[in-house]
C-alpha positions in Angstrom: 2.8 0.7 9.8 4.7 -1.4 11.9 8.7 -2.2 10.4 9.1 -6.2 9.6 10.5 -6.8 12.8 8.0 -4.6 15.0 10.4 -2.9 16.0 9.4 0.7 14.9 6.7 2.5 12.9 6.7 4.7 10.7 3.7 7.0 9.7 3.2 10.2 6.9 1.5 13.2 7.1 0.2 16.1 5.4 3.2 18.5 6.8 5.5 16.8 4.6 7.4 14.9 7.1 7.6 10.7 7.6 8.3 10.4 11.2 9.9 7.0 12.7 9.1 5.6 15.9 10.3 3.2 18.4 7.5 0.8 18.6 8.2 -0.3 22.5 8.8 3.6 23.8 6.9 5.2 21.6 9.9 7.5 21.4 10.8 9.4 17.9 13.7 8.4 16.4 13.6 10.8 13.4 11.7 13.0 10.5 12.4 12.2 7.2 12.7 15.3 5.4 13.8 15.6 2.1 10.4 15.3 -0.3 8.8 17.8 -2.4 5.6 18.6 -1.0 2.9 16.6 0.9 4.4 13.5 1.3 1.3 10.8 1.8 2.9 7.5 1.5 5.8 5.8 3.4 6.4 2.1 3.6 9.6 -0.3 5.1 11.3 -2.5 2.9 10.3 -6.4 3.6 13.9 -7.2 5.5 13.4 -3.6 7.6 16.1 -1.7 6.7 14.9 1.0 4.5 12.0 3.3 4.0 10.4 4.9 1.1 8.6 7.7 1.2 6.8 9.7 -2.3 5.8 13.0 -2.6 4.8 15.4 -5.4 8.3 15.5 -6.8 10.3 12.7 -6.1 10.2 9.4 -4.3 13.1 9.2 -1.4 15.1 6.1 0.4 15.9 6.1 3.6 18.2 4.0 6.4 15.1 2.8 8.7 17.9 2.8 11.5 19.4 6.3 11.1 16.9 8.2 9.1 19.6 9.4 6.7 18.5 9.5 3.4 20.2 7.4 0.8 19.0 8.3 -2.5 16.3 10.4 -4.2 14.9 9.1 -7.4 11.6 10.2 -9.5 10.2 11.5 -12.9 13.2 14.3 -14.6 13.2 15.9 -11.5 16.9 15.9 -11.6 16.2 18.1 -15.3 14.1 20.4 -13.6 10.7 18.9 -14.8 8.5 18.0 -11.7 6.4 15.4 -12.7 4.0 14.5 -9.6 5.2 10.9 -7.8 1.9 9.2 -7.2 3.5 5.9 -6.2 6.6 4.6 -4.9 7.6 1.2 -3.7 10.8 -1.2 -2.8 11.6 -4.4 -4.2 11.4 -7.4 -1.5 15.2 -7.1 -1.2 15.4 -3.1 -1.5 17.3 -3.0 -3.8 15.5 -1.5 -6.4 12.5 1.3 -6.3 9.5 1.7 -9.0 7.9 4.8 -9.2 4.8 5.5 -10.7 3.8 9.5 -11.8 2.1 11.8 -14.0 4.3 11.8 -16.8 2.4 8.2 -17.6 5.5 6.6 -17.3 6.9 3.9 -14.5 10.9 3.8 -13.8 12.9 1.6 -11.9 15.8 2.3 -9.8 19.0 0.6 -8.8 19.3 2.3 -4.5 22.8 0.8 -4.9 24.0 3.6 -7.4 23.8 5.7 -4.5 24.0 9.3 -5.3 23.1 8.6 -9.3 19.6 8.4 -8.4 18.9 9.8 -12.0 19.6 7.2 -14.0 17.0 4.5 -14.4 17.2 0.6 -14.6 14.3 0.3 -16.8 11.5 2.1 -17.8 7.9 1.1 -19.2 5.9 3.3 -21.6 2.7 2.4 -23.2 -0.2 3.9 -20.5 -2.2 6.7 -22.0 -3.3 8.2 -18.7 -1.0 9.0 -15.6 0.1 6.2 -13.3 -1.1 5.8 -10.2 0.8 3.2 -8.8 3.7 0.4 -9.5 4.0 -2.1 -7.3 6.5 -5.3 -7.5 5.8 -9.0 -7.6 7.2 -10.9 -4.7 10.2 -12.2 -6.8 10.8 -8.7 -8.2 10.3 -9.8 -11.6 7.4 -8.2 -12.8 5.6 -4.7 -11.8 1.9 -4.0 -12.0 0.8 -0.6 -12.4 -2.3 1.5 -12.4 -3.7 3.9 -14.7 -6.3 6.8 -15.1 -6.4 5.3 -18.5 -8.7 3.0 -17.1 -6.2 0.2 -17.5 -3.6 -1.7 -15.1 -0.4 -3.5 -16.6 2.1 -6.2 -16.0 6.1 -5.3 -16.9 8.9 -7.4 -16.8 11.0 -5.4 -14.7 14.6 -6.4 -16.0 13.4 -5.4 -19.4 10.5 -3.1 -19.2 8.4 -4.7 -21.4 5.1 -5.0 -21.5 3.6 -8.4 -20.7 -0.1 -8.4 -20.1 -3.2 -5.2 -20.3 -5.8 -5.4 -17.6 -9.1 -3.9 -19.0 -12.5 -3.3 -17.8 -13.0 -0.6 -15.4 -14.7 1.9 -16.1 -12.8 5.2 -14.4 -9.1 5.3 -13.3 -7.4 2.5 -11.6 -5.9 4.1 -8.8 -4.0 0.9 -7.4 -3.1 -2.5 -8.1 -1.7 -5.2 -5.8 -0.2 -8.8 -6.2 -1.1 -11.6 -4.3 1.9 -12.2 -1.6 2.5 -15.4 -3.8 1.9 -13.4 -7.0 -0.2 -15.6 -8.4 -3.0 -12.8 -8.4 -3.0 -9.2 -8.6 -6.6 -7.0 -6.9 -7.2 -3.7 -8.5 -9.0 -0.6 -7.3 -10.9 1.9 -9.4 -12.6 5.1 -9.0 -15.8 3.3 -10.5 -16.3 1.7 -7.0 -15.1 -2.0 -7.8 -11.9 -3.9 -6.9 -11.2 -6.5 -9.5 -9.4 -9.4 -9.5 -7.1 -11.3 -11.6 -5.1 -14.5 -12.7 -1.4 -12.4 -12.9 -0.1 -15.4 -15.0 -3.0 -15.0 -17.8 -4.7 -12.2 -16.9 -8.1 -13.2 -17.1 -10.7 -11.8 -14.6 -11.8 -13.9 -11.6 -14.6 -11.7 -10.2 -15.5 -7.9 -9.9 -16.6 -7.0 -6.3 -18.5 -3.7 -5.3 -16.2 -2.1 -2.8 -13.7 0.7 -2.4 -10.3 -1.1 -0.8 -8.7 -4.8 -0.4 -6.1 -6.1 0.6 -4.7 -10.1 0.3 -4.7 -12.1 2.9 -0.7 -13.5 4.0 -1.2 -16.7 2.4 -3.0 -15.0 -1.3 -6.6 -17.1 -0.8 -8.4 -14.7 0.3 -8.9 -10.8 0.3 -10.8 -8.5 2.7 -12.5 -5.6 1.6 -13.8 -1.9 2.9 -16.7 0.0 1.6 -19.0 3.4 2.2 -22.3 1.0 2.6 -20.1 0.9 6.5 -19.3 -3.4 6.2 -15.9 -5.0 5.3 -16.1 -8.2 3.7 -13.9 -11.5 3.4 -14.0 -13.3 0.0 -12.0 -16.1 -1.9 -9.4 -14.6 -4.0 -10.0 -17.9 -6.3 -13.4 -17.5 -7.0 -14.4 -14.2 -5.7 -17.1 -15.7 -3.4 -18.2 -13.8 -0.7 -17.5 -15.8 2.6 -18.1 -13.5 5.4 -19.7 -9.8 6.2 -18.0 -7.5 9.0 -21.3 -5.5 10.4 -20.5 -3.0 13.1 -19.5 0.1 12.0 -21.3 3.5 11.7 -20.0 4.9 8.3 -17.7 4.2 6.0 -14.4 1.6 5.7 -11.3 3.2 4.7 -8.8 0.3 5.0 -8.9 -3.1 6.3 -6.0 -5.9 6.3 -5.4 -9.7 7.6 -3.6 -10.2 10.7 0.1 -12.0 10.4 -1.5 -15.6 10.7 -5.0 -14.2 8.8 -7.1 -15.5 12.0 -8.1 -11.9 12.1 -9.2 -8.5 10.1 -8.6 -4.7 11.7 -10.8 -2.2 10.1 -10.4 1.2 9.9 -13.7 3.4 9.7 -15.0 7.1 9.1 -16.2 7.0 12.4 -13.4 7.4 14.5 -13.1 3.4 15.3 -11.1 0.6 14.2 -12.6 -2.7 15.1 -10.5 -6.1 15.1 -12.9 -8.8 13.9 -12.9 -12.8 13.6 -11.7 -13.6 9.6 -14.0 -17.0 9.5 -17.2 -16.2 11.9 -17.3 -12.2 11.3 -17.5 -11.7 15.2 -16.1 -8.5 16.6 -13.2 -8.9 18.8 -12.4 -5.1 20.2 -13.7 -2.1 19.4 -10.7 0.6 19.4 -12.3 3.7 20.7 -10.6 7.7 21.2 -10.0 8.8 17.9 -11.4 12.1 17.6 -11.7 11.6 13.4 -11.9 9.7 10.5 -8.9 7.1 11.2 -7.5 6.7 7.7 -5.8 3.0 8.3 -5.1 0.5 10.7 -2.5 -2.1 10.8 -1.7 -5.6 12.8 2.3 -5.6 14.4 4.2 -8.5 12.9 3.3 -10.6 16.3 -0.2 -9.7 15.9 -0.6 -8.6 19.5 -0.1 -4.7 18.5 -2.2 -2.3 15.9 -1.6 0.8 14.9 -4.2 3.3 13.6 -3.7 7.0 11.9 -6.3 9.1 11.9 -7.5 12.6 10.8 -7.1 13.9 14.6 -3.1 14.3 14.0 -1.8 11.2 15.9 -1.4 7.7 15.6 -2.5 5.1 18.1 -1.1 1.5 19.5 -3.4 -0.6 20.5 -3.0 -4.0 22.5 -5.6 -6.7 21.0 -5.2 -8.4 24.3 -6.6 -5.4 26.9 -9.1 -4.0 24.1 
C-alpha cells in the first residue's frame, strides 16, 4: 500500500520482513525486522509517519522515515506467553495501537510510552472465540473487533467497555471495518457473507454473498470481491446492488475505491488486476504480467498510481494513464 502522502510503499511477506519503498525510485529504503514469525500485515498510520506491522507474536511500530522500530507491543509476550497477533492497527493519529489475538482478548497501547510497550491502555474481554481483528473508529473512540465466536463487537476504547454485540453469521468473523465516517461498520465471515451494519444501533442493513469489501472514501457505498470471478458496487445504506464488475477469469481477492471513488481496482486469482468505472462497471485497464494469484491491489493517494502484490514474489506500479 501506498503511505498517505504517496510517497512510499510499504508491502509484507511471508519471509517475515515488511520492506519500505520509495514510491518515485522504486528504491528500498529499509526491512522492518523485528516480528515473530510470518509477518502478513503492515499498514501506515493516516498522517504517514509510522507503520505497523503484526506477526505471530507481537504487533511492532515503526518510524515510516527511518525504519527504526519504536515499540513492540502484543498478547504477554513480554511474560513469555506467545499468544498469536492476528490483527494490529493504528489510531488515526498513531498514537495508540489495538491488537487483536488468540488469547480472545483486544488491548490497546499508548506508542508514546516508548519502551513500556507492555503495559496496556485498556483492554476488552467478553469474546468466546479468538479475535481476529480490532480496528478503530475514525475518531478513535470506539474499536470493532472480530471473532471466531461467530460474533463482532463495539468497545469504547478509553474504557474498554463493551457497547454493542453483532450477531448473525454463521462461522468466524474474520474482519470487521468501519465506515471512514463511522457511521457503519462491514464484516466478513468464513460463512461467505459480508454484513453490514448501523455502528450507532447495531442493527443489520443487508447481508451480501461475497468474500471481501471495502468502503467507499465518502462511507455510501462498498465494493465487493468474490470466487463466482465479479466484484460488485452496492449502497452501504441499503445494501442494494448498483453495479456488477464482469471481466475476470477466477476469483476476486481484494478490491477498493479510488481516492475520489470514480473508480474500483480489483485484484484476481488470475494473475490480473483490472481498474474499472464505479457507476457504469466499464473496464478501464487491464494490468497484465503477474505470473500468480495477485493477493491485493491498491490506488496511490493521487489516483494516478496502483500497486499490486502477488504470489510471484514482487509487487508492481502501475500508471492508470499508460494502462
Amino acid at each position: 500500500m501506498f503511505s498517505p502522502d504517496g510517497k512510499r510503499i510499504i508491502t509484507d511477506c511471508k519471509d517475515h520482513v515488511a520492506y519500505l519503498w520509495d514510491a518515485t525510485t522504486y528504491a528500498q529504503i529499509a526491512k522492518l525486522r523485528g516480528n515473530v514469525g510470518y509477518a502478513p500485515s503492515a499498514a501506515f498510520s493516516s498522517d504517514g509517519t509510522r507503520v505497523v506491522t503484526h506477526s505471530l507474536g507481537k504487533a511492532c511500530v515503526w518510524d515510516a522515515l527511518t525504519g527504526e522500530i519504536i515499540d513492540t507491543f502484543g498478547g504477554n509476550v513480554f511474560k513469555g506467553d506467545y499468544h498469536y497477533v492476528w490483527s494490529a492497527a493504528l489510531s488515526s493519529d498513531g498514537a495508540y495501537v489495538a491488537t487483536a489475538s488468540t488469547e480472545k482478548v483486544a488491548r490497546v497501547w499508548n506508542v508514546a510510552t516508548r519502551g513500556h510497550g507492555d503495559a496496556h491502555v485498556a483492554e476488552m474481554v467478553g469474546h468466546k472465540g479468538e479475535l481476529r481483528s480490532s480496528v478503530f473508529s475514525g475518531d478513535g473512540t470506539r474499536i470493532v473487533t472480530a471473532s471466531e465466536d461467530k460474533t463482532a463487537r463495539i468497545w469504547d476504547t478509553a474504557s474498554g467497555k463493551q457497547i454493542d454485540v453483532l450477531r448473525g453469521h454463521e462461522d468466524l468473523v474474520w474482519n470487521a471495518i468501519f465506515s471512514p465516517d463511522s457511521a457503519r461498520i462491514a464484516t466478513t465471515s468464513f460463512d461467505d457473507t459480508v454484513r453490514l451494519w448501523n455502528a450507532a444501533t447495531g442493527k443489520l442493513i443487508a447481508v451480501l454473498p461475497v468474500q471481501n469489501v471495502e468502503f467507499s472514501p465518502d462511507g455510501n457505498r462498498v465494493v465487493t470481491g468474490s470466487r463466482d470471478k465479479t466484484a460488485c458496487v452496492w449502497n452501504a445504506a441499503t445494501g442494494a446492488k448498483l453495479v456488477v464488475l464482469r471481466g475476470h477469469q477466477d476469483g476476486v481477492t481484494s478490491s477498493a475505491f479510488s481516492p475520489d471513488g470514480s473508480r474500483v481496482v480489483t485484484a484476481s486469482r488470475d494473475g490480473t488486476a483490472c481498474v474499472w468505472n464505479a457507476s457504469t462497471g466499464a473496464q478501464i485497464a487491464a494490468l497484465n504480467g503477474h505470473e500468480g494469484v495477485v493477493q491485493s491491489a491498491a490506488f496511490s493517494p493521487d489516483g494516478r498510481r496502483v500497486v499490486t502484490a502477488s504470489e510471484d514474489k514482487t509487487a508492481r506500479v502501475w500508471r492508470i494513464d499508460e494502462a
